[in-house]
C-alpha positions in Angstrom: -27.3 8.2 -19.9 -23.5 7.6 -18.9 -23.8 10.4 -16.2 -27.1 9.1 -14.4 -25.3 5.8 -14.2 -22.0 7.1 -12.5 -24.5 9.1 -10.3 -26.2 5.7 -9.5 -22.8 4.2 -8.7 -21.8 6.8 -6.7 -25.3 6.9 -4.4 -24.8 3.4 -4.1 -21.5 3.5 -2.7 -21.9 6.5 -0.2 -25.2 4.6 1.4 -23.4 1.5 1.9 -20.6 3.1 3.5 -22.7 5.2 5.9 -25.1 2.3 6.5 -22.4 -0.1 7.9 -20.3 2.4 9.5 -16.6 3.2 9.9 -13.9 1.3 11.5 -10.9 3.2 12.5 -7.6 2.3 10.4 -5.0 0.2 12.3 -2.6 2.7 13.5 0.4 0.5 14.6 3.0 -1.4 12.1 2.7 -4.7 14.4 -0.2 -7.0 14.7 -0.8 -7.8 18.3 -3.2 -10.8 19.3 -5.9 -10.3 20.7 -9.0 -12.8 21.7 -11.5 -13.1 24.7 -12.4 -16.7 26.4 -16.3 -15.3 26.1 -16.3 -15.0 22.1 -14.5 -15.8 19.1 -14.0 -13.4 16.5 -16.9 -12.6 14.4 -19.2 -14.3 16.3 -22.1 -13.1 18.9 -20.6 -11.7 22.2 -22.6 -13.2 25.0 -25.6 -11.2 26.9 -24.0 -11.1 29.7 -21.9 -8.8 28.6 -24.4 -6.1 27.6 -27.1 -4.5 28.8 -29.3 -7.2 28.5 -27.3 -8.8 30.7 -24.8 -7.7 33.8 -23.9 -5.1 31.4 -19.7 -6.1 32.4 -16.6 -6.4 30.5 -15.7 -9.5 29.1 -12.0 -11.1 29.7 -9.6 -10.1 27.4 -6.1 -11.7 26.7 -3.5 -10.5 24.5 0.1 -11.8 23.5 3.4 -10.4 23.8 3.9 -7.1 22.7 7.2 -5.5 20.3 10.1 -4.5 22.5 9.6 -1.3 24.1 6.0 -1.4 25.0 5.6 0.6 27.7 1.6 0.8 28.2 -1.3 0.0 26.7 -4.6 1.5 25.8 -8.2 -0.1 24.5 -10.8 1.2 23.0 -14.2 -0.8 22.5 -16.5 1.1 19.9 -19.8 0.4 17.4 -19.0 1.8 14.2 -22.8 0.3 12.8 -24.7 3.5 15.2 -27.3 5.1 13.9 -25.8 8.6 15.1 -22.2 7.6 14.2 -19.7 5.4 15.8 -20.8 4.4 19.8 -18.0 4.4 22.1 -18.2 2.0 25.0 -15.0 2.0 26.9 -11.9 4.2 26.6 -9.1 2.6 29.0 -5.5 3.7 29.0 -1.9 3.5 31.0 -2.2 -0.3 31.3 0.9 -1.6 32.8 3.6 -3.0 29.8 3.3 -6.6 31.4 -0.3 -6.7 31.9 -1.4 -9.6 29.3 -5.0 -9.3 29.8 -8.2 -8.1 31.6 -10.2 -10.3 34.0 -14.0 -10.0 33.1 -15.7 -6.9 34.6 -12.5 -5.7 35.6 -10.2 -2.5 34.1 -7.1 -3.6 35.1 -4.6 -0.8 36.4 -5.8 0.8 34.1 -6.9 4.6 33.6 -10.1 5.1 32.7 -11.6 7.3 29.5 -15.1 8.5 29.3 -17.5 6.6 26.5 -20.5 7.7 24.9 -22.8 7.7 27.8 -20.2 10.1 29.5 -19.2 7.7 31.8 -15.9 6.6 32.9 -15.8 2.8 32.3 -17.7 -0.2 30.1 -21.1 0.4 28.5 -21.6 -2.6 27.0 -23.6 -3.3 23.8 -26.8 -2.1 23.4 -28.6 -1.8 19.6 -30.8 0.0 19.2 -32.5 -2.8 16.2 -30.1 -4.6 14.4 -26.9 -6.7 14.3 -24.2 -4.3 15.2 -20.4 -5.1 15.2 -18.1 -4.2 18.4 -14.4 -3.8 17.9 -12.5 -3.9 20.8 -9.1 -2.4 19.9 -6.1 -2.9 21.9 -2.4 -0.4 21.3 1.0 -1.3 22.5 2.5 2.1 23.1 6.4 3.0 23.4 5.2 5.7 26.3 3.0 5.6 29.5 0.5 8.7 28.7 0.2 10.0 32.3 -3.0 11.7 31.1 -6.0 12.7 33.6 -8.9 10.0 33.8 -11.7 10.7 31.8 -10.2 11.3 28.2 -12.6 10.6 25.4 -11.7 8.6 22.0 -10.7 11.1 20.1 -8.6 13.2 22.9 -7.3 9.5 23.6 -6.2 8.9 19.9 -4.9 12.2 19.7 -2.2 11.1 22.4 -1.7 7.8 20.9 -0.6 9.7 17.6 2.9 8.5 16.6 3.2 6.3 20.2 1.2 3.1 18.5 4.1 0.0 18.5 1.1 -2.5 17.8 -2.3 -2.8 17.6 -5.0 -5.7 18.0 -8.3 -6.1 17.2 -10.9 -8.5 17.9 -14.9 -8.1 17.4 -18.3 -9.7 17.9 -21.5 -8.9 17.2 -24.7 -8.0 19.0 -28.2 -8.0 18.2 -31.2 -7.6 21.2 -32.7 -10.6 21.7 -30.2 -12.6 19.4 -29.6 -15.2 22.7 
């Protein structure tokens, strides 16, 4: 009886975990702010920004980063996918004294290649559901110098052992939730 109870446990606990997704651990040892003038954190990012909407980026802002930033990079993904975690921008080699993006705007920024295999923002788009989007900021201590077009993983991969700080912010999205 003690046996088809663990199993029980255990079921529960690996459908939970693939039902809601995963979220990347925070890679830097500094907490960096970051927040948006279209959303708070937690709450609903605005139409506008997805592909109900203009389908555009919103404004970021960000504080100051640890000494010896010399770049940034963001990632925006959906860990709550049905397929898996939905990338929907990869952007990299910011500037060191940029302190935010302008809405529908990249910055001097390098651009990475998301989910849809284009370079740029796809913005939210759930498929049924409330889905989380965490938009992921990393002060690095190098400027990459990579080619445009790097996906997530090829773009973590670089980042490996270069994060100073990291910031996070995220909303949520749900069609027709405006």
């Amino acid at each position: 009886m003690m046996k088809k109870t663990w199993v029980w446990i255990v079921l529960g606990l690996l459908l939970a975990a693939c039902s809601r997704g995963e979220v990347d651990a925070p890679m830097g040892d500094e907490t960096l702010s970051l927040t948006s003038p279209a959303f708070e954190e937690g709450l609903a990012i605005p139409s506008q920004y997805t592909c109900q909407g203009e389908d555009f980026s919103p404004a970021l802002n960000w504080g100051e980063p640890p000494a010896g930033t010399q770049s940034f990079a963001l990632i925006v993904d959906d860990p709550d996918a049905p397929l898996g975690t939905w990338v929907h921008w990869v952007l990299y080699d910011l500037p060191a004294e940029t302190r935010g993006l302008e809405e529908a705007s990249s910055g001097d920024g390098v651009l990475g290649v998301n989910s849809s295999k284009n370079e740029g923002y796809n913005g939210p788009c759930p498929p049924s559901g409330e889905h989380r989007y965490f938009f992921k900021l990393y002060a690095l201590d190098t400027v990459l110098d990579a080619e445009p077009g790097l996906d997530k993983e090829a773009l973590l991969d670089l980042l490996e052992g270069h994060v100073l700080a990291e910031g996070r912010l995220m909303g949520v999205y749900a069609k027709g939730s405006e």
